[in-house]
C-alpha positions in Angstrom: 101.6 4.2 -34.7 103.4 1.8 -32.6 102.8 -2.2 -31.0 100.1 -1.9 -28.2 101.5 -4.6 -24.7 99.6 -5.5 -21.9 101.3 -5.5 -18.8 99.7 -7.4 -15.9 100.4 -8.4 -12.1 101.3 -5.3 -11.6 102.0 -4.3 -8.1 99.4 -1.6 -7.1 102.0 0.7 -6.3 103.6 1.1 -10.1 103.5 4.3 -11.1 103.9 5.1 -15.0 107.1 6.1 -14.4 108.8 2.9 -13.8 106.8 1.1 -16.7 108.3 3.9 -18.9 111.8 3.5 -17.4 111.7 -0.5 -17.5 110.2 -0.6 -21.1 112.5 2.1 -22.6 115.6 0.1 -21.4 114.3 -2.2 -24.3 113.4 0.5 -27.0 111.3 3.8 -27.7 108.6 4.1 -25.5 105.6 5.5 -27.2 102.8 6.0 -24.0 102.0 4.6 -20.7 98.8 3.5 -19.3 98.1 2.4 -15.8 94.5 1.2 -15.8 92.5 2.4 -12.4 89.1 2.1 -11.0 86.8 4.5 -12.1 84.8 5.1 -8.7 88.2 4.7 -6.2 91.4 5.7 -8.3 92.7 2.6 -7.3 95.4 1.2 -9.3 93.6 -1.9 -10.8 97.1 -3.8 -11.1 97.6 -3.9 -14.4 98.3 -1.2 -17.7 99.4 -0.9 -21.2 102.7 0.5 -23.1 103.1 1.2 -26.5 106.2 0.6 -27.9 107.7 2.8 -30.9 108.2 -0.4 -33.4 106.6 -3.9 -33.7 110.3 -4.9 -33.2 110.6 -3.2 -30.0 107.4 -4.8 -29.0 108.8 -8.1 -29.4 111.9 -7.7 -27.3 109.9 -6.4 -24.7 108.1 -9.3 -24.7 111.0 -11.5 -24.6 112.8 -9.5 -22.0 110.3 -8.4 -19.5 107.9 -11.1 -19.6 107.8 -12.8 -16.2 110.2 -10.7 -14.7 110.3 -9.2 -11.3 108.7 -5.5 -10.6 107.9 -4.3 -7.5 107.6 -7.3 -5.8 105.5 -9.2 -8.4 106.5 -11.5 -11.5 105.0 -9.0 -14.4 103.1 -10.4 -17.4 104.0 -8.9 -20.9 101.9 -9.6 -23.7 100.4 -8.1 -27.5 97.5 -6.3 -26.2 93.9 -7.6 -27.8 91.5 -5.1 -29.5 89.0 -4.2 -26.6 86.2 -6.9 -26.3 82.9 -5.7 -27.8 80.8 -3.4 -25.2 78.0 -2.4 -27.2 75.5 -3.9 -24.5 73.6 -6.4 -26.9 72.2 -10.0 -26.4 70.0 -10.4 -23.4 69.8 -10.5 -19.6 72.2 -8.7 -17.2 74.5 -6.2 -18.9 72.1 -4.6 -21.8 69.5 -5.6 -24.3 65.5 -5.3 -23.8 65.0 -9.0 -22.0 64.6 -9.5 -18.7 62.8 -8.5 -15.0 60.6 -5.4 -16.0 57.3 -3.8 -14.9 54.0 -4.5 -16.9 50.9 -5.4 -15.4 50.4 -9.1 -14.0 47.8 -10.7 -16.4 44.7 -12.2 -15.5 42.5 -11.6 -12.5 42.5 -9.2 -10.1 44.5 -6.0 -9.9 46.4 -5.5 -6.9 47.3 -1.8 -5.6 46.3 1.3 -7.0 46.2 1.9 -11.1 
């Protein structure tokens, strides 16, 4: 398995094609992966490539980091392990706290039940 990058700033008109042709100038290109909105398609402006070797990985880094794509200075970084979605702790975004139904607690009931 090869080195996971992140490639940001991204112009929304990238297509994989030129992240695989810019990249593989710099080594074996493993995959591509523009990341897009899930409701629109949209391109969300920015993606990931994975390069062949750790090596490989590095020049790219060095290379193509900050360089100009489409218009935009592109950002070229190790990728980090996806952050933790499992929808704990409390409050907006998961968990069992927060605004719910119940019955209001002392006096008199309002509405039917």
């Amino acid at each position: 398995m090869g080195k996971k990058l992140y490639v940001g700033n991204l112009a929304y008109a990238t297509t994989e094609d030129e992240l695989q042709n810019l990249f593989g100038t710099v080594g074996q290109v493993e995959s591509v992966a523009l990341i897009t909105d899930r409701e629109t398609g949209r391109a969300k402006g920015f993606g990931f490539v994975e390069m062949e070797t750790e090596a490989a990985a590095q020049e790219a880094i060095q290379r193509l980091n900050n360089t100009e794509l489409g218009g935009r200075n592109i950002t070229v970084a190790e990728a980090r392990p996806p952050a933790n979605r499992d929808g704990g702790g409390r409050g907006f975004g998961g968990g069992r706290g927060g605004y719910g139904g119940g019955r209001r607690s002392g006096g008199e009931r309002r509405g039917r039940f």
